[in-house]
PDB file with SEQRES, HELIX, SHEET and CRYST1 records, atoms N, CA, C and O in Angstrom:
SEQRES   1 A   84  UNK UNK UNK UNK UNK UNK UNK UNK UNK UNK UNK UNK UNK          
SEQRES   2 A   84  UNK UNK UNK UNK UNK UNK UNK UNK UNK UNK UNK UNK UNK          
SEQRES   3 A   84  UNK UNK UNK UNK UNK UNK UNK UNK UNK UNK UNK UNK UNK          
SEQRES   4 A   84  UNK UNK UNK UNK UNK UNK UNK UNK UNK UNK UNK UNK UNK          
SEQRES   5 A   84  UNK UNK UNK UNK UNK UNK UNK UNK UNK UNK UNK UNK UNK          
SEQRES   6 A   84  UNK UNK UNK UNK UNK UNK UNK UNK UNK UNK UNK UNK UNK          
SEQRES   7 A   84  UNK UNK UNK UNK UNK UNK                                      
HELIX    1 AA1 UNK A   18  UNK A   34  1                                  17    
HELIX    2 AA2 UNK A   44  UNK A   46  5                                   3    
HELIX    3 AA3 UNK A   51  UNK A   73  1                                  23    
HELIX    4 AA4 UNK A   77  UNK A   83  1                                   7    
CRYST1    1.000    1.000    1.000  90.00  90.00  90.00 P 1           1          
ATOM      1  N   UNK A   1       0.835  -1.163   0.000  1.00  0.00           N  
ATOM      2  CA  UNK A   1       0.000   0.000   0.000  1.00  0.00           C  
ATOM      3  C   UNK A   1       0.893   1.245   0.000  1.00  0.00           C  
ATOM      4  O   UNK A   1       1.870   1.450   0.720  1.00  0.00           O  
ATOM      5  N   UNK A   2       0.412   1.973  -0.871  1.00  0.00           N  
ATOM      6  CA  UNK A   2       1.367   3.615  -1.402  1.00  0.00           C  
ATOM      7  C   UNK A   2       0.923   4.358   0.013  1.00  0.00           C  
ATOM      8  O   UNK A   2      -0.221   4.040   0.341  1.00  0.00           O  
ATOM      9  N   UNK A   3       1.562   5.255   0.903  1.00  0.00           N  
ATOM     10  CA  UNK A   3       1.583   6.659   1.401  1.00  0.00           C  
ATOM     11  C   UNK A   3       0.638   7.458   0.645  1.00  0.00           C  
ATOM     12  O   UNK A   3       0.651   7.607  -0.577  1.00  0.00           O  
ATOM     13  N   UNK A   4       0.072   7.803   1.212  1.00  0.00           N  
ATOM     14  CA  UNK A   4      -1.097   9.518   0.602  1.00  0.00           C  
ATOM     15  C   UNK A   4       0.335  10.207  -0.051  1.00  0.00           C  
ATOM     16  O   UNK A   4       1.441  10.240   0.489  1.00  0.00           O  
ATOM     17  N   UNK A   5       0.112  10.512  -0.808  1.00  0.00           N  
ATOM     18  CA  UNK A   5       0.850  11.851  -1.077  1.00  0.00           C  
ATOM     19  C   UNK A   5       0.145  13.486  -0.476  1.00  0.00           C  
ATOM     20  O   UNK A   5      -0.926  13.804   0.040  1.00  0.00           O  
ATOM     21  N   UNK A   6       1.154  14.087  -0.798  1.00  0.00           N  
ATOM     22  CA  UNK A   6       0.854  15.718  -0.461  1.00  0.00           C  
ATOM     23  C   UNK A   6      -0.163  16.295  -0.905  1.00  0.00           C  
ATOM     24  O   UNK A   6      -0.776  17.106  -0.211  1.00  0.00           O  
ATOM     25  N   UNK A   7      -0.532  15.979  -2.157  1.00  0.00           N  
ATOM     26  CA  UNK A   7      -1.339  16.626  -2.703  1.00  0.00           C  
ATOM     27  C   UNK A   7      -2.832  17.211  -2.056  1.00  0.00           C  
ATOM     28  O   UNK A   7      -3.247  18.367  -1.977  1.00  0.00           O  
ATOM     29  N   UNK A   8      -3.420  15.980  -1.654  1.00  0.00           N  
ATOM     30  CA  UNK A   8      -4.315  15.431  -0.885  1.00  0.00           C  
ATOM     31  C   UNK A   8      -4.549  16.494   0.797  1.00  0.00           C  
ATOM     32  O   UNK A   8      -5.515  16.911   1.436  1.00  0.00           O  
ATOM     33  N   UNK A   9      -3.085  16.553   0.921  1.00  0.00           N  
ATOM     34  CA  UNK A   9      -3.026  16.942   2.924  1.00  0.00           C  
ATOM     35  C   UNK A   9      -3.886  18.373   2.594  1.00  0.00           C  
ATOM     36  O   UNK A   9      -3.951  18.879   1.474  1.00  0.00           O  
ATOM     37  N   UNK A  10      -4.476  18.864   3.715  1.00  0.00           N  
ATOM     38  CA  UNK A  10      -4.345  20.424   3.789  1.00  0.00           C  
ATOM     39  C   UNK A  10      -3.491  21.193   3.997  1.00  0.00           C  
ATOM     40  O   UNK A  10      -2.457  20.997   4.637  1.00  0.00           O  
ATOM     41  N   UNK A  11      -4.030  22.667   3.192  1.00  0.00           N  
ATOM     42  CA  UNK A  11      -2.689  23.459   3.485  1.00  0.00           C  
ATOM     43  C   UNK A  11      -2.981  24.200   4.291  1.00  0.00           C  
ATOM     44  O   UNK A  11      -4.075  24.744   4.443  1.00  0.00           O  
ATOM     45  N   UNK A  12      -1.481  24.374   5.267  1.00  0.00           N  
ATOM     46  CA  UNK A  12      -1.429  25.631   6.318  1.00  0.00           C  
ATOM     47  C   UNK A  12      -1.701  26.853   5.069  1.00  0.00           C  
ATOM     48  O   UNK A  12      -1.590  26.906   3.844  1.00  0.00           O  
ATOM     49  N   UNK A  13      -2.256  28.070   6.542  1.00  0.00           N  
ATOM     50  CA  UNK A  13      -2.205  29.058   6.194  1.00  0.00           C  
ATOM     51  C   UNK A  13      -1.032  29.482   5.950  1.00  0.00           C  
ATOM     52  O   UNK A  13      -0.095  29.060   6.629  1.00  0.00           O  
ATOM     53  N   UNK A  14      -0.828  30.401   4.935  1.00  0.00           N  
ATOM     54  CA  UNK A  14       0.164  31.551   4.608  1.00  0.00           C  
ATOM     55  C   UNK A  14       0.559  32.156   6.000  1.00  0.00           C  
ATOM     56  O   UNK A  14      -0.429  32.853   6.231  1.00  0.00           O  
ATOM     57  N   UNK A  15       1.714  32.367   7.458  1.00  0.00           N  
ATOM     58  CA  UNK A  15       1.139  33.398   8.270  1.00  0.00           C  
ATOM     59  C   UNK A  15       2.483  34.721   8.238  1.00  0.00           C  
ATOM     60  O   UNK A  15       3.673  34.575   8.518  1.00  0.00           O  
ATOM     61  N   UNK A  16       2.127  35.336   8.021  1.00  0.00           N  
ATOM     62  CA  UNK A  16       2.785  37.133   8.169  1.00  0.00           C  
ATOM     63  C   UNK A  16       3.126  37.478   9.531  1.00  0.00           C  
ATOM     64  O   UNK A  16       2.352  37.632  10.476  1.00  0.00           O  
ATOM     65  N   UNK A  17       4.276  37.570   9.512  1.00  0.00           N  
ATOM     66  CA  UNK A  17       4.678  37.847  11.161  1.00  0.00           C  
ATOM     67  C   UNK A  17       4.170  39.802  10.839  1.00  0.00           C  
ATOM     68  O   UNK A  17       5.000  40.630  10.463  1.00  0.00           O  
ATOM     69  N   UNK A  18       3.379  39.978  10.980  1.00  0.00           N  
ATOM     70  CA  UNK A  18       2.548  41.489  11.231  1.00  0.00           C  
ATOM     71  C   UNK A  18       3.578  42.744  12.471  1.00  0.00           C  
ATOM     72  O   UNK A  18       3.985  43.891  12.286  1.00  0.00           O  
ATOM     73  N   UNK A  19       3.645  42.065  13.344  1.00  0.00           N  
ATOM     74  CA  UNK A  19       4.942  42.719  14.400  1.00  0.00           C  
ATOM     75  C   UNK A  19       6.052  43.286  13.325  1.00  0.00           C  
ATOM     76  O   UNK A  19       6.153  44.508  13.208  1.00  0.00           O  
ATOM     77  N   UNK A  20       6.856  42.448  12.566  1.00  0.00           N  
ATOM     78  CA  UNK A  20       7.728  42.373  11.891  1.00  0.00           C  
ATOM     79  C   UNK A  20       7.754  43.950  11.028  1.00  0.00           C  
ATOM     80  O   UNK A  20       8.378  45.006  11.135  1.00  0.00           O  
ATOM     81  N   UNK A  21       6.368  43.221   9.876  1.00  0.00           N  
ATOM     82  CA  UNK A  21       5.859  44.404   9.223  1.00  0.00           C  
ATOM     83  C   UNK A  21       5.762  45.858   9.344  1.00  0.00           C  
ATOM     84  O   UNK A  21       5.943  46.810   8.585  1.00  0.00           O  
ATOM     85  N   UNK A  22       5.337  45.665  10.822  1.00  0.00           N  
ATOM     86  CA  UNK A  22       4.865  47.169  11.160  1.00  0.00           C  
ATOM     87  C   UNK A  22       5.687  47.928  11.536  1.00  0.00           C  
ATOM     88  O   UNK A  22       5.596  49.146  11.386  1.00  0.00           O  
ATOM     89  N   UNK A  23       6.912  47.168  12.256  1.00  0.00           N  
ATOM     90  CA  UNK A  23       8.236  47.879  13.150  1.00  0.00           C  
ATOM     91  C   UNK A  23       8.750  48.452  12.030  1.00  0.00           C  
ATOM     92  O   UNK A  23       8.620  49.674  11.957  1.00  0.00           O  
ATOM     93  N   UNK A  24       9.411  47.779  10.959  1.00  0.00           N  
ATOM     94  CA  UNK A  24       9.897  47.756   9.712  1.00  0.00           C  
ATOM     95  C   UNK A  24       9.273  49.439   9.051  1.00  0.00           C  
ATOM     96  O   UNK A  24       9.841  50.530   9.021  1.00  0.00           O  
ATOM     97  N   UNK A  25       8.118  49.085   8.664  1.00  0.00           N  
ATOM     98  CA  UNK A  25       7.194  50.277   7.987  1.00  0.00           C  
ATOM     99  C   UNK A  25       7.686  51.702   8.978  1.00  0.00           C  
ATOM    100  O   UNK A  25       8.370  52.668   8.639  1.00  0.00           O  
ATOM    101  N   UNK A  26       6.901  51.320  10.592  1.00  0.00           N  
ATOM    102  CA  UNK A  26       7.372  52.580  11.414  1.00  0.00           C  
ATOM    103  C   UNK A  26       8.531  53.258  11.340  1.00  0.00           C  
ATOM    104  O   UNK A  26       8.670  54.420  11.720  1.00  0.00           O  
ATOM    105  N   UNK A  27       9.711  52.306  10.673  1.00  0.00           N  
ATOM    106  CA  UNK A  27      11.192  52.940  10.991  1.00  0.00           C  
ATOM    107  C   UNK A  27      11.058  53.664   9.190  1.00  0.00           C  
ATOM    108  O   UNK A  27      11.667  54.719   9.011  1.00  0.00           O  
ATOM    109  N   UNK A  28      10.524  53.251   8.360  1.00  0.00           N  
ATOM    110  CA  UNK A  28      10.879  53.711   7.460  1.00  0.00           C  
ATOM    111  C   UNK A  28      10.361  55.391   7.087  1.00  0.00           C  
ATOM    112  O   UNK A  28      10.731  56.396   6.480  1.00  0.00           O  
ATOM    113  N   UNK A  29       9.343  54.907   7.856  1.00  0.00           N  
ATOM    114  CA  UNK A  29       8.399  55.795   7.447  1.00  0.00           C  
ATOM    115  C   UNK A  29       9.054  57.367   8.218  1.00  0.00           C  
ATOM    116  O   UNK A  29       9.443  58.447   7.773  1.00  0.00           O  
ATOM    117  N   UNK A  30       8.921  56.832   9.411  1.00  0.00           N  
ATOM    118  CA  UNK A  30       9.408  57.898  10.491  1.00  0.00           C  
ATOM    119  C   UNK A  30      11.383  58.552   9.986  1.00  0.00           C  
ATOM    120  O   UNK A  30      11.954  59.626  10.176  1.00  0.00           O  
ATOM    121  N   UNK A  31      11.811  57.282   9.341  1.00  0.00           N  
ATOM    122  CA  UNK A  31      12.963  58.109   8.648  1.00  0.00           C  
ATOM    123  C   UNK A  31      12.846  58.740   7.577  1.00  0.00           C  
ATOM    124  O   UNK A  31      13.756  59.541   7.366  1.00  0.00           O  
ATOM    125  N   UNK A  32      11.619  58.635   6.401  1.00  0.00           N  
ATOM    126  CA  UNK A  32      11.918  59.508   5.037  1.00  0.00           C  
ATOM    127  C   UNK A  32      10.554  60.834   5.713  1.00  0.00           C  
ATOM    128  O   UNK A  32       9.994  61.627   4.956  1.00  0.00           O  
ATOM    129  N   UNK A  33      10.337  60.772   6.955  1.00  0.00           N  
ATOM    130  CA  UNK A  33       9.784  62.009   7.621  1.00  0.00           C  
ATOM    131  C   UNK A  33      10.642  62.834   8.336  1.00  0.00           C  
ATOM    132  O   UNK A  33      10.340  63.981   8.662  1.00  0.00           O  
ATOM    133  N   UNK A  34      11.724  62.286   8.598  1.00  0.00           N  
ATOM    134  CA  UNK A  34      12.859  63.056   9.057  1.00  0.00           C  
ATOM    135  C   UNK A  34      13.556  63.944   7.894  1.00  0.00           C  
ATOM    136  O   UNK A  34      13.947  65.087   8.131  1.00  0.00           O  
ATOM    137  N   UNK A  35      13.688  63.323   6.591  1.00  0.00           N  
ATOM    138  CA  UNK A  35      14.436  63.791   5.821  1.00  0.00           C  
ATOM    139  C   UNK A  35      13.860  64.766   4.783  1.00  0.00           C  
ATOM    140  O   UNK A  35      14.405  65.615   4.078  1.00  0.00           O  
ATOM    141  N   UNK A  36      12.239  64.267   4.949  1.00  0.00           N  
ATOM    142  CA  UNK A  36      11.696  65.240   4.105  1.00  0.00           C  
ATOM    143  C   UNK A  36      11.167  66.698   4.786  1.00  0.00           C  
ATOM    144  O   UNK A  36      11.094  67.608   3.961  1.00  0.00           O  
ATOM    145  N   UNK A  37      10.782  67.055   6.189  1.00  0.00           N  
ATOM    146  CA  UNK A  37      10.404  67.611   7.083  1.00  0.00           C  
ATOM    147  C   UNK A  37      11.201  67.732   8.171  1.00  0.00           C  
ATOM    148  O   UNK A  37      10.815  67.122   9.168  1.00  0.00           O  
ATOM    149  N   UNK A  38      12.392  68.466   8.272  1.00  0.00           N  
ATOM    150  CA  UNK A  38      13.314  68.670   9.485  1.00  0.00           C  
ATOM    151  C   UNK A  38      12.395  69.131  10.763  1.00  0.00           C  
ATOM    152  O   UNK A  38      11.367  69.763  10.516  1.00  0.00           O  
ATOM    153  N   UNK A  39      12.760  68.813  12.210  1.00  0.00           N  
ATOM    154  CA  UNK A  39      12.180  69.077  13.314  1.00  0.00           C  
ATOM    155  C   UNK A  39      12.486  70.604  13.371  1.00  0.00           C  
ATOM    156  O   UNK A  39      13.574  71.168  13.488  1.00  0.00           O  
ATOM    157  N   UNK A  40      10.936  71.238  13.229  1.00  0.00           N  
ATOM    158  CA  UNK A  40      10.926  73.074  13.224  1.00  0.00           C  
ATOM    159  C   UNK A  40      10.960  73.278  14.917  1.00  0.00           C  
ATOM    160  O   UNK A  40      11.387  74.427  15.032  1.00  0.00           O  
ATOM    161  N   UNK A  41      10.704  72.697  16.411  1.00  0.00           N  
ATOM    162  CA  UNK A  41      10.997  72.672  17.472  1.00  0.00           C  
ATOM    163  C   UNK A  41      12.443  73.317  17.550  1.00  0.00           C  
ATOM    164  O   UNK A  41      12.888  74.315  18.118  1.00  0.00           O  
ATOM    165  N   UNK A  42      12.939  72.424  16.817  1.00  0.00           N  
ATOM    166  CA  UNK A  42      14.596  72.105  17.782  1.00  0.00           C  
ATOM    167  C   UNK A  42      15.415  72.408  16.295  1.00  0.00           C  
ATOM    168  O   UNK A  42      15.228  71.389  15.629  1.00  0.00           O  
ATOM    169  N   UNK A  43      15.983  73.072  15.747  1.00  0.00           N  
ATOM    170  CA  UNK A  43      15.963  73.882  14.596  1.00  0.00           C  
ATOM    171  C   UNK A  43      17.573  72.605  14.336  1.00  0.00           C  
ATOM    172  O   UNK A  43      17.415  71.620  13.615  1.00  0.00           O  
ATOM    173  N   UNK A  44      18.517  72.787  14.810  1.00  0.00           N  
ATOM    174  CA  UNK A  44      19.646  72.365  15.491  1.00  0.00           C  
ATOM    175  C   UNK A  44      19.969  71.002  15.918  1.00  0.00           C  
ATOM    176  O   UNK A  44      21.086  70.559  16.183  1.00  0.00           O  
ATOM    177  N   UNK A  45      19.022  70.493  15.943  1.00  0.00           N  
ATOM    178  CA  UNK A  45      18.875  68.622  16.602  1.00  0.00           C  
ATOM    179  C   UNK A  45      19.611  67.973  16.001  1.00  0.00           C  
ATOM    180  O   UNK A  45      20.095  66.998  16.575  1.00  0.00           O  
ATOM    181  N   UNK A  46      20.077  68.330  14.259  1.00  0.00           N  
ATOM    182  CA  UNK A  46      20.698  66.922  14.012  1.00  0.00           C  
ATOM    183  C   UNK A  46      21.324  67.773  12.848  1.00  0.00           C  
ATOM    184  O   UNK A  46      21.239  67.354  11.693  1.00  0.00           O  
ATOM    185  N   UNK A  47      22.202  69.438  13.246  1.00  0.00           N  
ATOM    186  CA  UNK A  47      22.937  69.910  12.296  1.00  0.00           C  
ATOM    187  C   UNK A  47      24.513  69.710  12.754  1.00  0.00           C  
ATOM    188  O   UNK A  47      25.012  70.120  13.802  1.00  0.00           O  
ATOM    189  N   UNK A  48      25.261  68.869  11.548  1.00  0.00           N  
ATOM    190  CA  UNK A  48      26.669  68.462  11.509  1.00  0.00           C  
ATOM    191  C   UNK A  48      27.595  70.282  11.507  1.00  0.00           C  
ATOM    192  O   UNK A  48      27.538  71.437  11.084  1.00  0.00           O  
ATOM    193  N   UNK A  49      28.137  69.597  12.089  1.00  0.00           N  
ATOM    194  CA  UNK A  49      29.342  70.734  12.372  1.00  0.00           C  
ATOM    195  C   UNK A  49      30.730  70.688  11.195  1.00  0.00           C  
ATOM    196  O   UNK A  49      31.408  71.667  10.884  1.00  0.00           O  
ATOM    197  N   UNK A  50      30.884  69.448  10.741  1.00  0.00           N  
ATOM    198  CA  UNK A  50      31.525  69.540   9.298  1.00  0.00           C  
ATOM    199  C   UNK A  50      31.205  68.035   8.715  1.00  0.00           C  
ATOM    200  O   UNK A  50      30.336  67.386   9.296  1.00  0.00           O  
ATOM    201  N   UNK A  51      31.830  67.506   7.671  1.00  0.00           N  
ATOM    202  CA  UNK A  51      31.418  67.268   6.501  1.00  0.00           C  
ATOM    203  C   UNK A  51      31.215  65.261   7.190  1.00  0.00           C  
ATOM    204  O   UNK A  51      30.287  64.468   7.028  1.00  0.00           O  
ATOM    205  N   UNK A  52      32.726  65.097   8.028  1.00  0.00           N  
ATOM    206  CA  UNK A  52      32.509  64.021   8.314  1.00  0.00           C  
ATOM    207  C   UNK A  52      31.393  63.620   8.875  1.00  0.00           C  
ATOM    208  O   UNK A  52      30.764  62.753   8.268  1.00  0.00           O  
ATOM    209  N   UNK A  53      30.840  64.140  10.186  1.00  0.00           N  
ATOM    210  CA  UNK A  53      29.580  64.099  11.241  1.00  0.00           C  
ATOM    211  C   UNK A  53      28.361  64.029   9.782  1.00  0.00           C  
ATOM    212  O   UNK A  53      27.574  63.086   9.697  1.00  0.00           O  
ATOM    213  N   UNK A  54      28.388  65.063   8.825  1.00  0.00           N  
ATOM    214  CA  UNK A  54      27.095  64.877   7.809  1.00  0.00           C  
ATOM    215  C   UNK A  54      26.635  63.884   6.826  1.00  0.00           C  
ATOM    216  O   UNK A  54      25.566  63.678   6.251  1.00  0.00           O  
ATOM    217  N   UNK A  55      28.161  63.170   6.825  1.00  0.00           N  
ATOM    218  CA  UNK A  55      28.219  61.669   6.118  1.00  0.00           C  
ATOM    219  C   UNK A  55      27.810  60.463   7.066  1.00  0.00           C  
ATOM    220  O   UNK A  55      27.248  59.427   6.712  1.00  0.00           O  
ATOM    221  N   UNK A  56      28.216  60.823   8.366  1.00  0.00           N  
ATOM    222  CA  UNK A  56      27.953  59.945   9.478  1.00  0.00           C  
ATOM    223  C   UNK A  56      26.283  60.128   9.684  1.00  0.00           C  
ATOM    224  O   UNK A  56      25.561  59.154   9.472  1.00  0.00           O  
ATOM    225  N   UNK A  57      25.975  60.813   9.908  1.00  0.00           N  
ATOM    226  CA  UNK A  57      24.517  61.032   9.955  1.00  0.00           C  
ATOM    227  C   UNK A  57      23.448  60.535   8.695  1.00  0.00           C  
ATOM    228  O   UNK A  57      22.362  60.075   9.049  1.00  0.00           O  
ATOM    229  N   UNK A  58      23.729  60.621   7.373  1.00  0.00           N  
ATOM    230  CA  UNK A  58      23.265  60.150   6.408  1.00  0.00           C  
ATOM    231  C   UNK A  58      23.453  58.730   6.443  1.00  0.00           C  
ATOM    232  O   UNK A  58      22.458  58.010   6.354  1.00  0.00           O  
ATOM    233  N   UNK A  59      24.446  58.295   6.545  1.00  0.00           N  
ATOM    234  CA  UNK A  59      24.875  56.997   6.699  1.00  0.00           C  
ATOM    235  C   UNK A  59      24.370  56.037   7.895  1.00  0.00           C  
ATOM    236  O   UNK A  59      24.136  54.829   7.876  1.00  0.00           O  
ATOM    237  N   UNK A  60      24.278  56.989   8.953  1.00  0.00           N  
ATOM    238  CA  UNK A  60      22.957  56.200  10.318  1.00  0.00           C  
ATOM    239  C   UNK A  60      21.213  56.091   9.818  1.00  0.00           C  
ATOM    240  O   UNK A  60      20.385  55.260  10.190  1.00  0.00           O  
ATOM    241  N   UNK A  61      20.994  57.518   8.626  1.00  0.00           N  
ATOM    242  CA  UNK A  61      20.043  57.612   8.164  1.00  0.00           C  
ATOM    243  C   UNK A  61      19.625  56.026   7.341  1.00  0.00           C  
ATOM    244  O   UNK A  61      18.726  55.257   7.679  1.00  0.00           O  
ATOM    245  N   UNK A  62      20.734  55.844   6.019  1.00  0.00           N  
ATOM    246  CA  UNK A  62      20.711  54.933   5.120  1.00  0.00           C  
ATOM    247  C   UNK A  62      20.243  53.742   6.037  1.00  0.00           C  
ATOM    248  O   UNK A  62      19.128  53.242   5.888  1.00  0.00           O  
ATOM    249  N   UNK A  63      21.236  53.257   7.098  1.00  0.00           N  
ATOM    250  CA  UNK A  63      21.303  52.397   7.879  1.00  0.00           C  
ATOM    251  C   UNK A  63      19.539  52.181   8.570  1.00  0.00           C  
ATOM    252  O   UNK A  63      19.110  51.028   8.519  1.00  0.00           O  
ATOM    253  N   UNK A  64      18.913  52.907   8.975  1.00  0.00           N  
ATOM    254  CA  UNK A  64      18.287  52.855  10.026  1.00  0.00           C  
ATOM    255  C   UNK A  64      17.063  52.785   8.853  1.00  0.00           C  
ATOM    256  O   UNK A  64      16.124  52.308   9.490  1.00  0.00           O  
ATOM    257  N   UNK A  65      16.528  53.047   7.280  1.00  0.00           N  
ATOM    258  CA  UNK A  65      16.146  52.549   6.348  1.00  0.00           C  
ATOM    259  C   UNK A  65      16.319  51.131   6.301  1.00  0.00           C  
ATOM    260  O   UNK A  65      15.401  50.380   6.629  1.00  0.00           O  
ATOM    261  N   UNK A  66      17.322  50.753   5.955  1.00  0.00           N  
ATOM    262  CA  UNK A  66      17.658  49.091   5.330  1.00  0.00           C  
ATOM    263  C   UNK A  66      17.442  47.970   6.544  1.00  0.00           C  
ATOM    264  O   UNK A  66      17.283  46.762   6.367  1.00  0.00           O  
ATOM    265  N   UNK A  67      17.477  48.719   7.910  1.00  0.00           N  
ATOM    266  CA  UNK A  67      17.096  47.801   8.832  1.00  0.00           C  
ATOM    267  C   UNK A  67      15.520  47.736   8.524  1.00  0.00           C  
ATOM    268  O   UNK A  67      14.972  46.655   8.305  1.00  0.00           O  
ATOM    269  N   UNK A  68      14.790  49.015   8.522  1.00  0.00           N  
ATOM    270  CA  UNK A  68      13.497  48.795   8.419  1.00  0.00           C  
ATOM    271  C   UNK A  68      12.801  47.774   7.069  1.00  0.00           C  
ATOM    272  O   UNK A  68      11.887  46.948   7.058  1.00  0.00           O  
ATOM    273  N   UNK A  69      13.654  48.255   6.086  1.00  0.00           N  
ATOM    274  CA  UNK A  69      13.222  47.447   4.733  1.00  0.00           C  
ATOM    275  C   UNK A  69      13.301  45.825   5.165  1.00  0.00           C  
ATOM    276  O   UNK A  69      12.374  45.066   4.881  1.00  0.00           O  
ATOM    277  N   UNK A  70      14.432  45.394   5.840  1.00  0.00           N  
ATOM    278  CA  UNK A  70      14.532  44.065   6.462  1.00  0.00           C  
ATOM    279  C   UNK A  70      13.734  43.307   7.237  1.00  0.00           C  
ATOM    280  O   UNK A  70      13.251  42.176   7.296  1.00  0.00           O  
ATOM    281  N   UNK A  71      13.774  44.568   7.939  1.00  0.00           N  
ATOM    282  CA  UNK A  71      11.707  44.148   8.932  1.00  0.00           C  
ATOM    283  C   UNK A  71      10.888  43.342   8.231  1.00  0.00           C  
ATOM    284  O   UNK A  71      10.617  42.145   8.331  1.00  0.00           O  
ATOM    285  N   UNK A  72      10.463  44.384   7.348  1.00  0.00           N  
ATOM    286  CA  UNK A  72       8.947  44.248   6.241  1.00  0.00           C  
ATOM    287  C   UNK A  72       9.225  42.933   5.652  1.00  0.00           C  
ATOM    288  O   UNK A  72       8.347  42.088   5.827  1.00  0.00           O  
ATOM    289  N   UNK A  73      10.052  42.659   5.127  1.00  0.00           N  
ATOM    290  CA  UNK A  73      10.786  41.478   4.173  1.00  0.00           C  
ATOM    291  C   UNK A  73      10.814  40.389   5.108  1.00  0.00           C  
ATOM    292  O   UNK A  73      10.202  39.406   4.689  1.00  0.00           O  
ATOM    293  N   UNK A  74      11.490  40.213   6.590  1.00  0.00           N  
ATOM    294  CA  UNK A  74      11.490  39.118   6.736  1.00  0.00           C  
ATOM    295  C   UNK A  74       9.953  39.020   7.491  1.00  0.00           C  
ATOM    296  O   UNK A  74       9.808  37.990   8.150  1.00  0.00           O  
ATOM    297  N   UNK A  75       9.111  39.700   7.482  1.00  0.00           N  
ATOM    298  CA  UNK A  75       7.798  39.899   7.959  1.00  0.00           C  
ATOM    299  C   UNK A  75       6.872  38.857   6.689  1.00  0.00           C  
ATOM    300  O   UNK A  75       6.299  37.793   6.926  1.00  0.00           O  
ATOM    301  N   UNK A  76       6.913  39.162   6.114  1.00  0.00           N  
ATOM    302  CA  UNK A  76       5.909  39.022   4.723  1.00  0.00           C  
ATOM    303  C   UNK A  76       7.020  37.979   3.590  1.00  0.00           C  
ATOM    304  O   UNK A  76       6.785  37.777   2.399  1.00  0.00           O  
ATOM    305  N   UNK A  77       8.235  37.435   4.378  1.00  0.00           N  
ATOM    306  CA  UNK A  77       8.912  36.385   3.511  1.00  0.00           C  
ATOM    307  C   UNK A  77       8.631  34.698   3.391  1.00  0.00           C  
ATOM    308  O   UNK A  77       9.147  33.770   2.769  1.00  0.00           O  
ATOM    309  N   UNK A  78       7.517  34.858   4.347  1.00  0.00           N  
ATOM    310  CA  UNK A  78       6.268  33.699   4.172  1.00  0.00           C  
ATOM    311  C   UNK A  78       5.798  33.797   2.555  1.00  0.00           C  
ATOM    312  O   UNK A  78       6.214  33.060   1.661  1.00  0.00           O  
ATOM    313  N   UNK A  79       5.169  34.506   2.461  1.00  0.00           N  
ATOM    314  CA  UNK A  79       4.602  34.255   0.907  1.00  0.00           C  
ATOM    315  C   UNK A  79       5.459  33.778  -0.001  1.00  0.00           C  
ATOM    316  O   UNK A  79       5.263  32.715  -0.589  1.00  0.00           O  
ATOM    317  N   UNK A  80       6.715  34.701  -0.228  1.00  0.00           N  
ATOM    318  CA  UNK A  80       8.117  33.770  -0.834  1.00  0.00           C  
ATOM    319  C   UNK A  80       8.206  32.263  -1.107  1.00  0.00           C  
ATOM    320  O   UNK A  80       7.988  31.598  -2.120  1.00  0.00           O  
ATOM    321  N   UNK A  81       8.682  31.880   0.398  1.00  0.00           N  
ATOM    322  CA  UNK A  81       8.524  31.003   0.471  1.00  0.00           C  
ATOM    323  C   UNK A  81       7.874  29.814   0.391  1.00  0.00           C  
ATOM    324  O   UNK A  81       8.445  28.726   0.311  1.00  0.00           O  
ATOM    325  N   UNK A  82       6.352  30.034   0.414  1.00  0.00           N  
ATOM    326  CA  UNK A  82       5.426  29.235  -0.318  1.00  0.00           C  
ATOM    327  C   UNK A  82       5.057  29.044  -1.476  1.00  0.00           C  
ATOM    328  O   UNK A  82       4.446  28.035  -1.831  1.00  0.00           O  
ATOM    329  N   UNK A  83       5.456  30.216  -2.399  1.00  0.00           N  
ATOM    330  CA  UNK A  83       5.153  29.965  -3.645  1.00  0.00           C  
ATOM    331  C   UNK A  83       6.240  29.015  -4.451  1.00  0.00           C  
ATOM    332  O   UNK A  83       6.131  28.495  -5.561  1.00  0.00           O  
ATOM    333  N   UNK A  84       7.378  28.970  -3.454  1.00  0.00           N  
ATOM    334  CA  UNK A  84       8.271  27.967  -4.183  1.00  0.00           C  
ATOM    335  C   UNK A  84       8.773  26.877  -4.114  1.00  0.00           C  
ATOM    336  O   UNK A  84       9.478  26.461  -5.034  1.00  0.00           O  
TER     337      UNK A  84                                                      
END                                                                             
C-alpha cells in the first residue's frame, strides 16, 4: 500500500509575522519624515558641524532605512517562500 501523497493533505495558512511588518514600515516611514520635514521645534537637533559628522549622519540615516526594509521582508517572507 502507497503513502497519501501531499497533494491530498491540507494546506497551512500563509502566516505574516505582522509585528515584523509594522516595526519595519514605522522605521521607514518615520525616517523619510525626518528627511523630508526637518524638526521646526529644535531647529539644530541633528545639524553636523563639518562634513565628516554629515556623512555619518546620512549613513545612520541609510542604515536605520535598510534595517526597516529588512523588517517588512522578513515579515511578509512567508509568501516567498510558499510559492516555491
Amino acid at each position: 500500500m502507497m503513502p497519501e501523497s501531499d497533494e491530498n493533505a491540507p494546506q497551512k495558512p500563509i502566516k505574516i509575522s505582522w509585528w515584523k511588518v509594522a516595526v519595519g514600515l514605522l522605521l521607514v516611514l518615520v525616517e523619510i519624515k525626518n528627511c523630508l520635514t526637518p524638526n521646526r521645534d529644535i531647529p539644530d537637533a541633528l545639524k553636523a558641524s563639518n562634513e565628516t559628522q554629515q556623512f555619518v549622519i546620512y549613513l545612520v540615516s541609510c542604515a536605520i532605512f535598510v534595517v526597516g526594509i529588512g523588517f517588512i521582508v522578513a515579515g511578509i517572507r512567508a509568501i516567498w517562500l510558499k510559492r516555491s
